[in-house]
N, C-alpha and C positions, 0 to 999 in steps of 0.2 A: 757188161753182163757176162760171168761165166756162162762156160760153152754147155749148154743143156737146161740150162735156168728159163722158166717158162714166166711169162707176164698175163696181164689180162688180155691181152691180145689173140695170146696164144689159147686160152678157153673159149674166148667169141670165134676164133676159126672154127674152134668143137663143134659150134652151132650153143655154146653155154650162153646165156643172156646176164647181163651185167648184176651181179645180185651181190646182196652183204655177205657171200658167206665166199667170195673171193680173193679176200685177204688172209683168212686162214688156210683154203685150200692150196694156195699158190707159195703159202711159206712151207705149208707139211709135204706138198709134193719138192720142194726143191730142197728142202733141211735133210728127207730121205731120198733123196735122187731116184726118184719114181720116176720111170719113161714106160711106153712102149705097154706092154701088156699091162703090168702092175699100174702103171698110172691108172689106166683106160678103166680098171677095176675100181680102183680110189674114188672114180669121179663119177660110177653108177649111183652113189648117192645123191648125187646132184641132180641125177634128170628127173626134170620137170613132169612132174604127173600130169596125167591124158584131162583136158578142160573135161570139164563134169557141165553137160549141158542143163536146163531147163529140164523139169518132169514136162512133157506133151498136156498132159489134163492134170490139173489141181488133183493133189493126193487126199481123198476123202478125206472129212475130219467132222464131229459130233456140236449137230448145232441144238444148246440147250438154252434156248431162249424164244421168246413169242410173242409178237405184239399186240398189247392189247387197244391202242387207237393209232388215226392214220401218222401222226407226229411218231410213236416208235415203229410203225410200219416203214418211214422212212431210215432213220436209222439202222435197224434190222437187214433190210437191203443194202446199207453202207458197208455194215459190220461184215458180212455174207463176200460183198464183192471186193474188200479188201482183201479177206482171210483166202479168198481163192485166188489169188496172186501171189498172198505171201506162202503157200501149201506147193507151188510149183518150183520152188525151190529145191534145189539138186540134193540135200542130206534130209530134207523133213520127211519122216512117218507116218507123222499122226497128227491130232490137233483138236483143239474142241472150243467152243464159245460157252460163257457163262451168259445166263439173264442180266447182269448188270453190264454186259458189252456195251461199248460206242466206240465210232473211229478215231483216230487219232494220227494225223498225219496225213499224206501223200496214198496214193491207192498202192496198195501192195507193202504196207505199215503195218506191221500186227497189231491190232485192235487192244485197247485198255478190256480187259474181260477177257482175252485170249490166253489159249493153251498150244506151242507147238512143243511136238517131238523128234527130235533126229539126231541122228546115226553118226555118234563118235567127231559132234561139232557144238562148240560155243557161240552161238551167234550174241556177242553184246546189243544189239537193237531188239534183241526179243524180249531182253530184262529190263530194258530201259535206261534211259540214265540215273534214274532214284534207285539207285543195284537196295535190295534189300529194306525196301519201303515199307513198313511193317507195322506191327501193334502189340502193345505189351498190359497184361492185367495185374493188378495188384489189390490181393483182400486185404482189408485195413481192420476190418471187424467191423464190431458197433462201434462206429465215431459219426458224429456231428456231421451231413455232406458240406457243410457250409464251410466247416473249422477246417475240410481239407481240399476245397475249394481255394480258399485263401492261402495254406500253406502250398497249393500247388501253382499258386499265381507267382509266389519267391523264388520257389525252386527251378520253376522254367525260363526258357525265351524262346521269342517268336520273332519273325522278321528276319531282313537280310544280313548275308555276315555272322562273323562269330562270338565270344565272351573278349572281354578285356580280362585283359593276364590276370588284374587283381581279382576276377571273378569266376576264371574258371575253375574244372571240375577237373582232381587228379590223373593224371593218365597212365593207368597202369601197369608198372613193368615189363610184365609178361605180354601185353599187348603191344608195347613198343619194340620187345626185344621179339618180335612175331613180324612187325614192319621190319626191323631192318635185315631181316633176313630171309627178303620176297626182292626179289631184283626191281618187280615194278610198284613195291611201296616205299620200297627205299631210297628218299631224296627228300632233301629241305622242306621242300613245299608240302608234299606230302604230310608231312609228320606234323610241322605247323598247323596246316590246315584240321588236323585230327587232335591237336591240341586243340586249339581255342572256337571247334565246332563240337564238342563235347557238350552234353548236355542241353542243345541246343535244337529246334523243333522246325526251324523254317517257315514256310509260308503255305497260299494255294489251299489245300482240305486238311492238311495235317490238325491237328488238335490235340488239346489234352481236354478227358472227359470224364464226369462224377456220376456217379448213379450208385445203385443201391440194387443188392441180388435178389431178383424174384424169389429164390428159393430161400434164399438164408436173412434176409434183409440185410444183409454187410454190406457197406459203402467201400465202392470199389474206386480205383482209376485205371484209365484206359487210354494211352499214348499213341501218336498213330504219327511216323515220320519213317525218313528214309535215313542214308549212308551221309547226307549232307556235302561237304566240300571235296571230302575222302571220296566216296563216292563217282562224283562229278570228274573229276578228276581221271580217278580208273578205268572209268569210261571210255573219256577221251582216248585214252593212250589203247585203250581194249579197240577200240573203232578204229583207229589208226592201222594197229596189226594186221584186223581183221580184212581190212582195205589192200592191203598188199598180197594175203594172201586170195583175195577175190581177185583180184588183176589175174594171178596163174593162175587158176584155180579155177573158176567160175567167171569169166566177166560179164557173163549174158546177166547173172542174181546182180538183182535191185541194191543198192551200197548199203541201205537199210539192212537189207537179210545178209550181209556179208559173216562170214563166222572164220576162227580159231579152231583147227585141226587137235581135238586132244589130244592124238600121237607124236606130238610134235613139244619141245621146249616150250616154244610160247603158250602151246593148248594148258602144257602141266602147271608153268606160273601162274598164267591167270587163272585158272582151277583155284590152288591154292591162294591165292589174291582175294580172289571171292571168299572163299569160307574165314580169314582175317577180317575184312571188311562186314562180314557178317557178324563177328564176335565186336566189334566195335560200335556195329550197330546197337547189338544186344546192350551193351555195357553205355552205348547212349541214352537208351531206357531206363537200365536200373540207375546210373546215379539220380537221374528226376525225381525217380518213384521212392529212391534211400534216403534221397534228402527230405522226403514229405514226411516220412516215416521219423527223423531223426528231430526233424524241426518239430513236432508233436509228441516225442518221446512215447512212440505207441509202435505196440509189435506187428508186423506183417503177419498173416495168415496163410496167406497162400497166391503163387506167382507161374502165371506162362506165358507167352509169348508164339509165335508163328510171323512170317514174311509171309507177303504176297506178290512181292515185285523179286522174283531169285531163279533160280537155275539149281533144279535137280537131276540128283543123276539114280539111274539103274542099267548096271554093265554096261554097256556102250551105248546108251541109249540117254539124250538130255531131255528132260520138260522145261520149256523156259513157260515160266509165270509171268504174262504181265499185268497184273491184279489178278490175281486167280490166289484163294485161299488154297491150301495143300492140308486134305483128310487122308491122304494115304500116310501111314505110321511109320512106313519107310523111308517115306522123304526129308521129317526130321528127328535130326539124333537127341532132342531133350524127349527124355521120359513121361510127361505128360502129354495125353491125347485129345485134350482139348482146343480147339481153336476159334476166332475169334470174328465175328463177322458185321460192322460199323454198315449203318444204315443213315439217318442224318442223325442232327444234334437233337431233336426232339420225339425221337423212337428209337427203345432198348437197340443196345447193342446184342447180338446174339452168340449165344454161349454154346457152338456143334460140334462134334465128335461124326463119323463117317467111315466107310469102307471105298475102295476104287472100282470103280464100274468100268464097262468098255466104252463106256461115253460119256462117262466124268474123268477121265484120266485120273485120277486123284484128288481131283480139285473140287474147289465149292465156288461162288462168288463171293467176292472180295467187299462189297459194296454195295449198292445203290445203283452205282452210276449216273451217268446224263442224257437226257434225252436231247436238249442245247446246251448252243457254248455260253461260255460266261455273260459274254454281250450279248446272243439274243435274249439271253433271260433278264437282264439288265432292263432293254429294250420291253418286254411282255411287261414288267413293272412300273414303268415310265411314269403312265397316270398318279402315282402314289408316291410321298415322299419318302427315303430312305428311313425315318424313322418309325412313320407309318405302316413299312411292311416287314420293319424290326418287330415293333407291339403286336403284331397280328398272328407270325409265326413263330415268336418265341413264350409266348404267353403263360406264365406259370415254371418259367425256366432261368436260371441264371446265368446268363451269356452272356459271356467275356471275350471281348477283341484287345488285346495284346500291345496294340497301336494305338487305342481307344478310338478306330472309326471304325464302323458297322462296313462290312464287305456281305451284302446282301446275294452273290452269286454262291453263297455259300450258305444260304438258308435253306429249309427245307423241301421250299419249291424247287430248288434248282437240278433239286433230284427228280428221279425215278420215283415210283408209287411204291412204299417198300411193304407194303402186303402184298404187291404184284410177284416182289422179287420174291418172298418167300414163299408165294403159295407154287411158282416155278420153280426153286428147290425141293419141293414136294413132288411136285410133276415129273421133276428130270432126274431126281435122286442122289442129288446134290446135298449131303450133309445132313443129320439130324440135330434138332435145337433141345439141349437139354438145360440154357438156361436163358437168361435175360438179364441184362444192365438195363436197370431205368434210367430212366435219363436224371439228374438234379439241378445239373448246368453243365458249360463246360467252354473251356478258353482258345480263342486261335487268333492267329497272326491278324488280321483282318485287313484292312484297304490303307497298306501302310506307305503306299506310295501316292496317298494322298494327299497330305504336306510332308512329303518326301523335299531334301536338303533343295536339290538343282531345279523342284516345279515350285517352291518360296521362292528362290531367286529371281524364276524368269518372271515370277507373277509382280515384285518388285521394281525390277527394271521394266516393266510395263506399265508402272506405275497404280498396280490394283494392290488394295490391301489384303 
């Protein structure tokens, strides 16, 4: 080694701790033969910012929800003593609970119906992993709901996985040429996965749904899915980050609330990451809703869309949504002020527009929600056959599962009472409803893992038919 050439070694004596950014520092200080003062200058960038403890007491945050028997009285409590774990968090401001809340996860998980706000950090666990989980409306006019029922059973998929090459949905240049020039969308897998997950709806609550406008009687559709593979994906790689800087940074915050400094290269990529992933979302929507339109040779009327699973920004300030509708007009950049709020398959979807409160942050409820999980609702139905309590709550509606088997955790029982949820929109000043999707029918992935490939086999090799 020439004489003054410094190695890693020589930055651990600094008291520097082993990190990636000591391959570039260690070529730039020796390329410009930095010693002695100038070094010591060079390498103020590197120290380690001062650990950011725990808030001492949860940082207030607006509880808009209220139980109306003891099964959401339990809940409520869940939701409450989660949100006060995940509010003690070193960057959070603010925060608020929608009526459609339930927990989700581990204590100190931000709650599905949760709103947090803080201070010049991306936390990816607060968006979830469905980044941009959303819904999109399309007026079709007077048509048939049946004749676009049918055409929307062609145009979508449901279930796991993606389209086969011969069946997917163009992927638009300007979209791909927006991936390859994000450091963290730009790689094989990525761009694959956002090919042949195009057009594609998933599983779980997502749906495609038919109804007919209170006000105008036009038959509408109404889409409800996330980011899908792309997604899942950015996720990952966003949680990974966000992990490393919680080791400096915070190690006492829960891995869940970990976050991505926006001042920072990674904060600004995945920034930018996000709002791609958004536009691809968006464009997972319309091709569904162009092909329903194209396969019926019938004009669209009128189209908006809103996320409820996303991350908004004001000045230094982020809202992560995770299921939280966004009525504040600031938080998104398409010109219409409408947004969109799914209650279950057998009551209108609601058509609100809204102002931001100091205790609606913005936001509306996304849903419904659950009062149980999948299984105990599963369980409360026992007594009754699956088809049984198919005929019972969907009666006078046409409901389509994807897979062609009935996933009854996704019927209407399995919700919340949705005149509960809205008369606490009312109460807490969450949104006004200026219109209504009736229901006519509507499609979802259903209990596809029910002669799923590997549970025929096992059921084979154990000799049951």
């Amino acid at each position: 080694m020439k004489e003054n050439m410094i190695n890693g070694n020589t930055l651990i004596e600094l008291g520097y701790s082993p990190d990636e950014w000591f391959k570039n520092a260690i070529a730039h200080i020796n390329d410009n033969q930095l010693s002695g003062e100038a070094m010591f200058e060079y390498l103020e960038q590197f120290k380690p910012k001062p650990v950011m403890d725990l808030h001492k007491e949860p940082v207030g945050f607006s509880v808009n929800i209220k139980a109306e028997n003891e099964m959401e009285e339990i809940n409520v409590d869940s939701v409450i003593k989660t949100m006060k774990e995940v509010m003690k968090t070193p960057t959070v401001v603010d925060g608020a609970v929608m009526p459609d809340a339930c927990p989700t996860g581990s204590v100190g998980t931000i709650p599905v119906g949760g709103v947090v706000a803080t201070k010049n950090a991306i936390h990816p666990g607060m968006h979830s992993a469905d980044i941009c989980c959303s819904v999109m409306l399309t007026d079709y006019g007077k048509v048939d709901p049946k004749l676009i029922l049918d055409a929307a059973q062609s145009a979508t998929h449901f279930g796991p996985g993606g389209r086969d090459r011969s069946d997917q949905y163009r992927f638009p240049a300007d979209l791909l040429k927006a991936f390859e020039g994000n450091s963290m969308l730009n790689n094989q897998q990525m761009i694959q996965a956002a090919r042949k997950h195009l057009g594609t709806q998933g599983d779980g609550n997502h749906f495609l749904f038919v109804g007919q406008s209170k006000l105008t009687g036009n038959t509408m559709v109404v889409t409800h899915h996330g980011s899908r593979a792309p997604g899942a994906i950015l996720f990952k790689k966003a949680m990974q980050i966000a992990e490393r800087f919680r080791k400096k940074l915070s190690p006492e915050t829960l891995k869940q609330n970990a976050w991505i400094p926006f001042d920072t290269h990674e904060g600004e990529e995945y920034w930018a990451a996000l709002q791609i992933i958004r536009e691809w979302t968006k464009q997972n929507h319309t091709c569904i809703h162009n092909k329903i339109a194209s396969s019926m040779n019938i004009k669209i009327e009128n189209r908006f869309w809103n996320e409820h699973n996303f991350v908004f920004q004001e000045d230094d300030v982020f809202f992560h949504a995770k299921g939280a509708t966004p009525i504040s007009k600031s938080f998104l950049p398409e010109d219409n002020h409408l947004r969109l709020i799914p209650l279950n398959m057998a009551q209108p979807i609601l058509v609100v527009d809204g102002e931001p409160t100091k205790t609606n942050l913005g936001f509306a409820p996304h849903g419904a929600g659950r009062n149980m999980s999948r299984t105990q609702h599963k369980k409360s139905k026992s007594h009754l056959t699956i088809e049984e309590v198919f005929e019972e709550e969907t009666s006078g509606l046409d409901v389509r599962f994807y897979s062609n088997e009935i996933d009854i955790s996704e019927l209407p029982s399995a919700y919340k009472n949705a005149s509960a949820v809205r008369n606490q929109m009312d109460e807490f000043g969450l949104g006004n409803v200026v219109d209504e999707v009736l229901p006519y029918g509507s499609i979802m992935a259903g209990d596809w893992q029910k002669n799923a490939p590997w549970k025929k086999g096992r059921r084979n090799k154990n000799g049951q038919g």
